[in-house]
C-alpha positions in Angstrom: 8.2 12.3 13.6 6.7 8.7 13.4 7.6 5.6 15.0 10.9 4.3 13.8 9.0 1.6 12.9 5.6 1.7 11.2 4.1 -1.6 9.6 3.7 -0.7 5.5 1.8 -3.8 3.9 3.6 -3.8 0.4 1.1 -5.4 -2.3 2.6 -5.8 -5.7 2.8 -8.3 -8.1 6.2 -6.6 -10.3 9.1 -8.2 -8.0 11.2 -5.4 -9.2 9.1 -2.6 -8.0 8.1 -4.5 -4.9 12.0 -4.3 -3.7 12.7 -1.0 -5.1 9.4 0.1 -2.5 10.6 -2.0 0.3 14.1 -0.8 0.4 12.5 2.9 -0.3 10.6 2.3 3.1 13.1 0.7 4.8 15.6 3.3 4.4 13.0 5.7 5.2 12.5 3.3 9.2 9.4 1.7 8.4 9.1 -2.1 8.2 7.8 -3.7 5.3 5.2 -6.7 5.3 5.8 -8.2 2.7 6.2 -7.7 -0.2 3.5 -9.8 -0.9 2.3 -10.5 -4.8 -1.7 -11.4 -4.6 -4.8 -10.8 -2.6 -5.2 -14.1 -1.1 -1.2 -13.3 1.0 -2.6 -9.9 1.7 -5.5 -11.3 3.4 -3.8 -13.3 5.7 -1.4 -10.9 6.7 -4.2 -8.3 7.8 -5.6 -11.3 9.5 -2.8 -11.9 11.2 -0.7 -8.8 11.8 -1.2 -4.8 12.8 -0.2 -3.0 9.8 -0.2 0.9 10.4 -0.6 1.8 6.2 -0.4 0.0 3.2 0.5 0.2 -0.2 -1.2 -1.9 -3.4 -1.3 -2.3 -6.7 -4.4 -2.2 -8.5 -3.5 -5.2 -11.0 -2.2 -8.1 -9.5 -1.8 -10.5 -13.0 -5.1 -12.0 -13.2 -6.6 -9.9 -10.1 -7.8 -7.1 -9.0 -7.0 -5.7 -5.5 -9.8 -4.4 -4.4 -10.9 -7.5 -2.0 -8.1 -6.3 0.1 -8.8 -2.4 -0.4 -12.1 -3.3 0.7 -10.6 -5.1 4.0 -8.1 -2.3 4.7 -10.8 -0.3 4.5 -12.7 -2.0 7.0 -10.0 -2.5 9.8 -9.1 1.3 9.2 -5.9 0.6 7.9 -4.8 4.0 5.9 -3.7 2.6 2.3 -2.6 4.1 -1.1 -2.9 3.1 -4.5 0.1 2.3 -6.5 -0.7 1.7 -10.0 -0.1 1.9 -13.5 -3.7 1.3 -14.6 -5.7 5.7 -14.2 -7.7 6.2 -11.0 -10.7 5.8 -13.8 -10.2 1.7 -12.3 -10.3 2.2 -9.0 -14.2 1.8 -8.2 -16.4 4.4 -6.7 -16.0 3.4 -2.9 -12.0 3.8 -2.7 -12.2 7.1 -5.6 -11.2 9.5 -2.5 -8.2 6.9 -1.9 -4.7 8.3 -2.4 -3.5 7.1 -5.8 -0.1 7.3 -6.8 0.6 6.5 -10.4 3.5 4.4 -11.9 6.1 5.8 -13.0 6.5 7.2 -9.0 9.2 8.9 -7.9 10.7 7.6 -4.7 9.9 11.2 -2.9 5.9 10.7 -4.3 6.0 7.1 -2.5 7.6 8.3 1.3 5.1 11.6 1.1 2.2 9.8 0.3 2.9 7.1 2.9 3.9 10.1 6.0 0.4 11.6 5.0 -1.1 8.5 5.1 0.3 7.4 9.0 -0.2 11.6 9.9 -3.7 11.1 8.6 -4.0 7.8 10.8 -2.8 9.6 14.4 -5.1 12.9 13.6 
């Protein structure tokens, strides 16, 4: 079993989905950062905080996330895509990335994010 209390950034810009995947995660023990809603709030809080896995959304309004895909990537924080948009979006470097497409179901969500923090300690 994990730490009681792993660090999930939550990137999403949908304020219903970002509470319906931060009260998924928190009843599952992790603590949510966030949720935060574009790149620039994501930014800052890898700057500023350890994060153990992450979660974004590919299209953030007028944005894409893959500034901070790129940055997760570089710190070697484990992250999953969450998005309506086909992995056909997500750009050559992040392909092997987990994707898990909207519609999710709430068991697709706490699997992905388990592999993603077993995947992190191995």
């Amino acid at each position: 079993m994990f730490a009681s209390m792993s660090r999930i950034l939550v990137l999403e810009d949908d304020a219903l989905i970002a509470i319906d995947v931060e009260m998924l995660l928190e009843s599952a023990g992790h603590a949510v950062v966030g949720p935060v809603s574009c790149q620039a709030a994501a930014l800052v809080v890898i700057d500023e905080q350890a994060l153990d896995a992450a979660l974004i959304d590919i299209n953030l309004g007028s944005e894409k996330a893959f500034d901070v895909a790129d940055r997760l990537a570089k710190e070697g924080v484990p992250f999953a895509f969450l998005s309506g948009h086909s992995r056909a979006s997500v750009p050559s470097d992040h392909a092997d990335r987990p994707f898990i497409a909207k519609p999710y179901t709430h068991r697709q969500v706490i699997e992905q994010v388990s592999k993603l923090l077993k995947d992190a300690t191995s």
